[in-house]
C-alpha positions as CSV (number, residue, x, y, z in Angstrom):
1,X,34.4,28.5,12.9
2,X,30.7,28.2,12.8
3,X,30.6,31.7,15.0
4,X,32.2,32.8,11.9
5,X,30.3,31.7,9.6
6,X,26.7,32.9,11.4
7,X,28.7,36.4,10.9
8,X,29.6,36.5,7.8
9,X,26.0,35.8,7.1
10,X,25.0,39.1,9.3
11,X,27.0,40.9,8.1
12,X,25.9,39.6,4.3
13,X,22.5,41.2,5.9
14,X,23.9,44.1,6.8
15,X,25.7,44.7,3.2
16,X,22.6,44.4,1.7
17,X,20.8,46.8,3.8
18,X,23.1,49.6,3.7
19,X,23.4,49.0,-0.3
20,X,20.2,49.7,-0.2
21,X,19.7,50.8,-4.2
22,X,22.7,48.8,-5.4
23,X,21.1,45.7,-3.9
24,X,17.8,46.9,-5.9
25,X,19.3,47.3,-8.8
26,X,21.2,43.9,-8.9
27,X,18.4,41.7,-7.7
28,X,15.9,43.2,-10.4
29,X,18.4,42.6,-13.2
30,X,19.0,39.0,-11.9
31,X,15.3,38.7,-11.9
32,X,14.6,40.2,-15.6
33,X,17.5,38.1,-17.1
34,X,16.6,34.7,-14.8
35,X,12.5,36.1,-16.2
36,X,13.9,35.8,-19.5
37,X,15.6,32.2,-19.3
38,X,12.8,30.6,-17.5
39,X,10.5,31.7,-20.6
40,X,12.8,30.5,-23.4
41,X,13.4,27.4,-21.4
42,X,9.7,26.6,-21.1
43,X,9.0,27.9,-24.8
44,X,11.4,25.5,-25.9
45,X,11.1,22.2,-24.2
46,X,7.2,22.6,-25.1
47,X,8.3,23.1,-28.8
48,X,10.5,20.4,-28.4
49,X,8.0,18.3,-27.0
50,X,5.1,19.1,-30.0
51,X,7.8,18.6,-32.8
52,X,8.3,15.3,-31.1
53,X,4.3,14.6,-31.1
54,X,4.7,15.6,-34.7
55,X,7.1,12.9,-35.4
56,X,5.0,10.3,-33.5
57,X,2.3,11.1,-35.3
58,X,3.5,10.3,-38.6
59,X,1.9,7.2,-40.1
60,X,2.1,4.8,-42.8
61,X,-0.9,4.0,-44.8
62,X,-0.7,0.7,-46.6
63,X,-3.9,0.7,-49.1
64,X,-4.8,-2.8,-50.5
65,X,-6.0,-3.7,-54.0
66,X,-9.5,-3.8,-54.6
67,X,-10.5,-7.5,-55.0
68,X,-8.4,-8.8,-52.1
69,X,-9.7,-11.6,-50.0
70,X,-10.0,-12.2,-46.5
71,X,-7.5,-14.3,-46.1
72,X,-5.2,-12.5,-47.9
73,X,-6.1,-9.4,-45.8
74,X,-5.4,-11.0,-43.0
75,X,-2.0,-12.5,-44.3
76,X,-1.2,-8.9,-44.8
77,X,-1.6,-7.7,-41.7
78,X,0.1,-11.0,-39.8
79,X,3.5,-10.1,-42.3
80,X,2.8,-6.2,-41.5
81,X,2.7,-6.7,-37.8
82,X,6.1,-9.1,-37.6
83,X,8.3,-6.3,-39.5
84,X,10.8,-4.8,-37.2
85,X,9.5,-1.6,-35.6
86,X,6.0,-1.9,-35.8
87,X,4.4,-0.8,-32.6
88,X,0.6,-1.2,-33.9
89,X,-1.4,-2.1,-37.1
90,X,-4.9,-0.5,-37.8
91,X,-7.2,-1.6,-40.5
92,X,-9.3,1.2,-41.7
93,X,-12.3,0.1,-44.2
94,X,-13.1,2.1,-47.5
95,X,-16.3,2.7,-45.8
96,X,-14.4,4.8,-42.8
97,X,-11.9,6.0,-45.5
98,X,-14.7,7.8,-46.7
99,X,-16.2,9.3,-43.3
100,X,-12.6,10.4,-42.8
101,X,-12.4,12.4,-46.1
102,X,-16.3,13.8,-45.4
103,X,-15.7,15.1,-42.1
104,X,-12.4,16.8,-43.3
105,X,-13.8,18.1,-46.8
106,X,-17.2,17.3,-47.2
107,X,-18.9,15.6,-50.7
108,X,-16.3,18.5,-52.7
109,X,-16.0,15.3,-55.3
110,X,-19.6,14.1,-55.4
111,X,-18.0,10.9,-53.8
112,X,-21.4,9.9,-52.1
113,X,-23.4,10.0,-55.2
114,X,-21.2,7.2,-56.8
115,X,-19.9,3.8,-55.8
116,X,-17.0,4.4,-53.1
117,X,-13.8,4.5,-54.9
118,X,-11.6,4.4,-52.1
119,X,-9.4,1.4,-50.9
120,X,-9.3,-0.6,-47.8
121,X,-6.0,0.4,-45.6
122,X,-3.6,-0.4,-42.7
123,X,-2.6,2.2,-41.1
124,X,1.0,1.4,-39.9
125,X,2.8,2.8,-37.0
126,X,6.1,2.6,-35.9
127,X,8.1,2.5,-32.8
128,X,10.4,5.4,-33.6
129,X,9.7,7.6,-35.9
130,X,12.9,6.9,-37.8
131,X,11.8,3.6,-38.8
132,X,8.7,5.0,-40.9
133,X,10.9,4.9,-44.7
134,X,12.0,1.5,-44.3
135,X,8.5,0.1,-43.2
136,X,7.1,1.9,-46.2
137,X,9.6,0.5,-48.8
138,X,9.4,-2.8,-47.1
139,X,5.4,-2.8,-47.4
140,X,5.5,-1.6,-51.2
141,X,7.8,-4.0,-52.5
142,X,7.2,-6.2,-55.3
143,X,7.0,-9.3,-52.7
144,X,3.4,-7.5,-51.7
145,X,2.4,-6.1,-55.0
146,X,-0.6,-8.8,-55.7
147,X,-2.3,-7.6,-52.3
148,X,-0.9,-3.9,-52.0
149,X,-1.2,-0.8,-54.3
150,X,1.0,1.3,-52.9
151,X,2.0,1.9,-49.3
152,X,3.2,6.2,-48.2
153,X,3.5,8.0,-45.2
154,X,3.0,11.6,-47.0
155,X,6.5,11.6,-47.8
156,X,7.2,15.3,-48.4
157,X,5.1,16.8,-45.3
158,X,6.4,14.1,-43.2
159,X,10.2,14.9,-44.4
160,X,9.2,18.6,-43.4
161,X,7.9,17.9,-39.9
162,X,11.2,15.8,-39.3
163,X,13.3,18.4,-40.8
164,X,11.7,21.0,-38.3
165,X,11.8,18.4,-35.5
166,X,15.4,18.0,-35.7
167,X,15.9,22.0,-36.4
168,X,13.9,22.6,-33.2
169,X,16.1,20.2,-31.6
170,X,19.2,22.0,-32.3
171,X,18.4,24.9,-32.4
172,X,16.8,25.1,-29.1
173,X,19.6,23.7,-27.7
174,X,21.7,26.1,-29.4
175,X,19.8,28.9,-28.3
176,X,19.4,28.1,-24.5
177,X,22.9,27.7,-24.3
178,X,23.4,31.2,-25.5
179,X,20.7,33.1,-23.6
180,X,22.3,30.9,-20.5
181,X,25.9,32.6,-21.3
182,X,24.1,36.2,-21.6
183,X,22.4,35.5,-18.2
184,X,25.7,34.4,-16.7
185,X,27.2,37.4,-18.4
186,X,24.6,40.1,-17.1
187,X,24.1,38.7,-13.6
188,X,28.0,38.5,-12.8
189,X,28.4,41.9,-14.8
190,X,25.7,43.3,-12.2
191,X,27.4,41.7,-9.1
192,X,30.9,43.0,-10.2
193,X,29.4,46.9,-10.3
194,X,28.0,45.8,-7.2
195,X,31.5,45.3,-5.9
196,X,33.7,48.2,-8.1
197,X,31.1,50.5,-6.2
198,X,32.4,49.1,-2.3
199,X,36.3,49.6,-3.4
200,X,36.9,51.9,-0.6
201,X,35.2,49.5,2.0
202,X,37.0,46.6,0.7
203,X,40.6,48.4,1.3
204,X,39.4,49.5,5.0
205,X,38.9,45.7,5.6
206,X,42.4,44.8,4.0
207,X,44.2,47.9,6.2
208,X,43.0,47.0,9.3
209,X,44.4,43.2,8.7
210,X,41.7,41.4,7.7
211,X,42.7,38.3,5.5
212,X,41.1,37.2,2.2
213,X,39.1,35.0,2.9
214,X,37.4,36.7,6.0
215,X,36.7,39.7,3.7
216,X,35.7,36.8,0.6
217,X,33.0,35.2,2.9
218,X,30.1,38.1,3.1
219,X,30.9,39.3,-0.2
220,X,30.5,35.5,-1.5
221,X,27.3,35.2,0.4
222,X,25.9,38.3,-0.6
223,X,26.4,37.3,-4.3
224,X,24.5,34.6,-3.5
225,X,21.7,36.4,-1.5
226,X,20.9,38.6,-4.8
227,X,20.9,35.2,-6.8
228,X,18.2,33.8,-5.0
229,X,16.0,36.8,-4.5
230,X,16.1,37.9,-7.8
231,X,14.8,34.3,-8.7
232,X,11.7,34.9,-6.2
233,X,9.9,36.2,-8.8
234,X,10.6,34.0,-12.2
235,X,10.2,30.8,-10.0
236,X,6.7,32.0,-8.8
237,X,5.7,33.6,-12.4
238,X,6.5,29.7,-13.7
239,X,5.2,28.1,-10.8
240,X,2.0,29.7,-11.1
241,X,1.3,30.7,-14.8
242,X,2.4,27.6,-16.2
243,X,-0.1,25.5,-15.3
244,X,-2.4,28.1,-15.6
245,X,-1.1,27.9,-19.8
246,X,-1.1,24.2,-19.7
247,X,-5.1,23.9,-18.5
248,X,-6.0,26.3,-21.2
249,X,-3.8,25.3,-24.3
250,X,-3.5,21.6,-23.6
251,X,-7.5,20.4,-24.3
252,X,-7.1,22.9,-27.8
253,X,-3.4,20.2,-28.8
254,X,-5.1,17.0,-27.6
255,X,-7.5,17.4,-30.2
256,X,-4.9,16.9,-32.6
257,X,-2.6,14.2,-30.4
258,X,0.1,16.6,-29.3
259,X,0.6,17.9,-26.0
260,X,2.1,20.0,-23.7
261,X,4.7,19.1,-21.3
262,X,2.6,18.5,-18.2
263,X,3.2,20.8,-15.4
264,X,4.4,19.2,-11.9
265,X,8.1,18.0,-12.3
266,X,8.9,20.1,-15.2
267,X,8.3,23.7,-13.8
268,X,10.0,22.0,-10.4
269,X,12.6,21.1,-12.7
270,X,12.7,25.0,-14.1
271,X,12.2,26.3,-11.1
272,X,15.1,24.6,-9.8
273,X,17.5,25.4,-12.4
274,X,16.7,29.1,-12.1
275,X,17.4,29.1,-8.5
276,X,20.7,27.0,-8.6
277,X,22.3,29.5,-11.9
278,X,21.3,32.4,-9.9
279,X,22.5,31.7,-6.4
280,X,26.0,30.4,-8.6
281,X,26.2,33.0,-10.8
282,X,25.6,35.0,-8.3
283,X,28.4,33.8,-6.2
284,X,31.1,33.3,-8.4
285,X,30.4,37.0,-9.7
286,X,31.0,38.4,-6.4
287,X,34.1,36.4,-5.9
288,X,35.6,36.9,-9.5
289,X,35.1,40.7,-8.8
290,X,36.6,41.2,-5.9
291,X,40.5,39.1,-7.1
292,X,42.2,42.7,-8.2
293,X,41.7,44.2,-4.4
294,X,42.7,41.4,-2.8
295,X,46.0,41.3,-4.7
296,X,48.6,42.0,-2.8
């Protein structure tokens, strides 16, 4: 059985050199449709990813009356730190309030030719990003109205980003799901010309006795041969471009807290994927193409 088996992979070999063009043609358009899907794939876990930053990033500011004591300041922040869901509490001066709206504006308003009108704030932020509305409505009830003036987290861009994130989510999902099916589709479609184009080969095989599954075997392993050259190329293209991307677009994100997907176990990840749907597809293709001549 093993003597077998070592033939029917030389002979997968020898299939593939005496198809010399056919073999050509199917392992390049495994390799442009696996190209295609190892793109998407990265283009969307990375948006996935920076929609999720933008989530986490979403804050809620929780400005204080002007005329509020220390100790009432500090009562504030004890009551805003035991709410459910708070993962950190930041208190931001009207002083650095200021600085903040300089370095993003400059003095448009003539604000540093007057008495600082801006108020004192905690800046509020949540475990998960779901938890952001009922933190804000907690902090602006009429319990806190003596100390706070009003608490926000920039309601209607915030909605947005989590309307995109969720979108992105989805859709994303949606979409690698489909460009899966038309790689599946394309690959096995390639494979099965593959076979159509060895009919008369096949039939020798079956006239001179030999059973199915003899004449399944190189067939099956060729299928799988042209699966895993093909994805040669995409692996390597994501193996050594990505992190190439990452070092050059990452520093540009961090600057803003998002990120890319750091390279390592994700493109291994990728990489992995592509090799296992091609080698399958591959496989399967051959197999599923060759049913009607083994028919009896």
């Amino acid at each position: 059985m093993i003597r077998t088996f070592f033939r029917h992979i030389l002979e997968s070999f020898k299939s593939l050199r005496r198809n010399g063009w056919m073999t050509i043609s199917s392992i390049s358009a495994v390799t442009i449709t696996l190209a295609l899907l190892g793109a998407f794939l990265m283009i969307i876990l990375n948006t996935v990813k920076l929609a999720e930053d933008m989530e986490n990033n979403v804050e809620v500011s929780v400005f204080m009356n002007h005329g509020v004591t220390q100790e009432e300041q500090d009562e504030l922040e004890a009551t805003l730190k035991a709410l459910p869901h708070v993962e950190s509490v930041e208190f931001s001066s009207q002083d650095e309030e200021l600085e903040r709206v300089k370095e993003s504006y400059g003095d448009v308003w003539g604000l540093f030719d007057q008495d600082n009108p801006l108020l004192n704030v905690f800046i509020v932020r949540a475990t998960e990003p779901q938890y952001v509305k009922d933190i804000t409505k907690t902090a602006q009830s009429s319990e806190y109205s003596k100390v706070v003036h009003k608490a926000t987290y920039g309601e209607d861009l915030s909605d947005k980003i989590f309307g995109i994130a969720e979108g992105v989510r989805t859709w994303g999902l949606v979409g690698s799901g489909l460009l899966l099916f038309v790689a599946m589709f394309l690959i096995s479609n390639t494979i099965r010309i593959t076979i159509l184009s060895r009919e008369r080969e096949i039939q020798i095989m079956r006239l001179v006795g030999a059973k199915n599954g003899y004449i399944r075997w190189p067939f099956f392993l060729e299928g799988g041969w042209i699966g895993l050259f093909g994805s040669a190329l995409p692996v390597a293209l994501i193996i050594l471009g990505y992190p190439e991307i990452y070092r050059m677009l990452n520093p540009i994100l961090l600057r803003s807290n998002y990120s890319l997907l750091e390279p390592g176990v994700l493109m291994f990840q990728v990489s992995g994927a592509l090799i296992l749907i091609g080698i399958t597809i591959g496989s399967l293709g051959s197999i599923i193409s060759m049913r009607r001549f083994l028919k009896i």
